[in-house]
C-alpha positions, -999 to +999 in steps of 0.1 A: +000+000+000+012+033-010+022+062+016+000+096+005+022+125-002+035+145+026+020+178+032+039+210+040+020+243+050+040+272+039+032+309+054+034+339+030+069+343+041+076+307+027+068+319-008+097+339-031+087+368-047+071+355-078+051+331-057+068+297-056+084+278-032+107+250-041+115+214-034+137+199-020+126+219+012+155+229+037+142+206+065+140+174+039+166+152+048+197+148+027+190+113+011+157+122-003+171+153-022+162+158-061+168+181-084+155+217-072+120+230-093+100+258-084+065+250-073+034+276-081+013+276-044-005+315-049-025+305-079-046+274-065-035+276-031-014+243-035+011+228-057+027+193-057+062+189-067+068+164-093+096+141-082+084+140-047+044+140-049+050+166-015+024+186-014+030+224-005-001+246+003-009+278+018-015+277+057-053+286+061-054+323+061-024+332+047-022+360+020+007+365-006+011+400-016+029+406-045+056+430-052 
């Protein structure tokens, strides 16, 4: 049986300025890195990175202004 995808809230500080964040996330542990790719979270609220399946979504609340 497959393990769903792991879920990270990010805060509007979390996002960069042209509203991504990207995976592999700082806290991930070393042996499960992958090449780096920039993930769209502002324009549905969530994105999932492709090599991963992680999910990264806006913590309830949150609003991204942009610059």
């Amino acid at each position: 049986m497959r393990k769903p995808p792991a879920k990270v809230e990010v805060t509007a500080k979390d996002v960069l300025s042209t509203g991504v964040v990207f995976c592999p996330n700082p806290k991930m542990p070393v042996w499960s890195h992958h090449p780096r790719v920039f993930i769209d979270v502002v324009t549905a609220g969530e994105g999932a990175c492709p090599y991963c399946s992680t999910v990264y979504a806006l913590k309830p609340g949150e609003v991204v202004h942009s610059h």
